[in-house]
N, C-alpha and C positions, 0 to 999 in steps of 0.2 A: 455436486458442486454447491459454493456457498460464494454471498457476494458480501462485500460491507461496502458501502458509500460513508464517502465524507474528503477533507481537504490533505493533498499530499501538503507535510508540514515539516518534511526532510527526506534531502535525498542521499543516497551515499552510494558507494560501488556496488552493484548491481542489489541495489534492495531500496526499498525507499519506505519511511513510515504514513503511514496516515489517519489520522484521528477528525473525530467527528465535526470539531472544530475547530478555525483559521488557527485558535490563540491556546493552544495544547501545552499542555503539560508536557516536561520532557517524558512521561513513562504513560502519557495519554495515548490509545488507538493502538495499532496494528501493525508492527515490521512486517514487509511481505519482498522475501527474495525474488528477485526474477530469473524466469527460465533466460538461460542463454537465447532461443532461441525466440524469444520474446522482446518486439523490437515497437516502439509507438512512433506513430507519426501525425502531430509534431511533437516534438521533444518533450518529455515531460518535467515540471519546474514547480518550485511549490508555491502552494495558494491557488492551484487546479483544485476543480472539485469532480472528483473521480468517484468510478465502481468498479470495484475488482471482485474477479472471479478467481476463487482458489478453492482446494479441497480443506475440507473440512479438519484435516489433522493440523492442530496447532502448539507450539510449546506452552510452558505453563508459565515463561520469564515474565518481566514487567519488563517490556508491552510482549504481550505473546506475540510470536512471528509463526507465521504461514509462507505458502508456496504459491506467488500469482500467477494463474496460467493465461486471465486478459484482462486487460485494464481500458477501461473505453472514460474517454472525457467527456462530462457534463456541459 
């Protein structure tokens, strides 16, 4: 497993991206789908500054997307 830390800076149906900084570029950081079965408590919202843990296979898009399997708030 692999983590990146940095600020969720969009969320969308079950995937949310996150880049290193609040003020991101749109093709700045990280899309990372969530497992179904992957659920955080409190909600998560952007401008959290989070680390997620996902495996290490990523696409090669801009912004590469990964698979998160936990995401813990800073």
């Amino acid at each position: 497993m692999a983590t990146f830390t940095g600020y969720i800076v969009d969320i969308g149906e079950a995937k949310i991206r996150v880049a290193p900084s609040p003020e991101a570029e749109p093709f700045d950081g990280i899309v990372f789908h969530l497992e179904e079965e992957l659920e955080h408590e409190p909600p998560l919202v952007v401008g959290q500054y989070v680390r997620v843990e996902h495996d290490e296979k990523m696409t090669r898009s801009l912004p590469p997307q990964a698979t998160a399997h936990r995401i813990d708030v800073l």
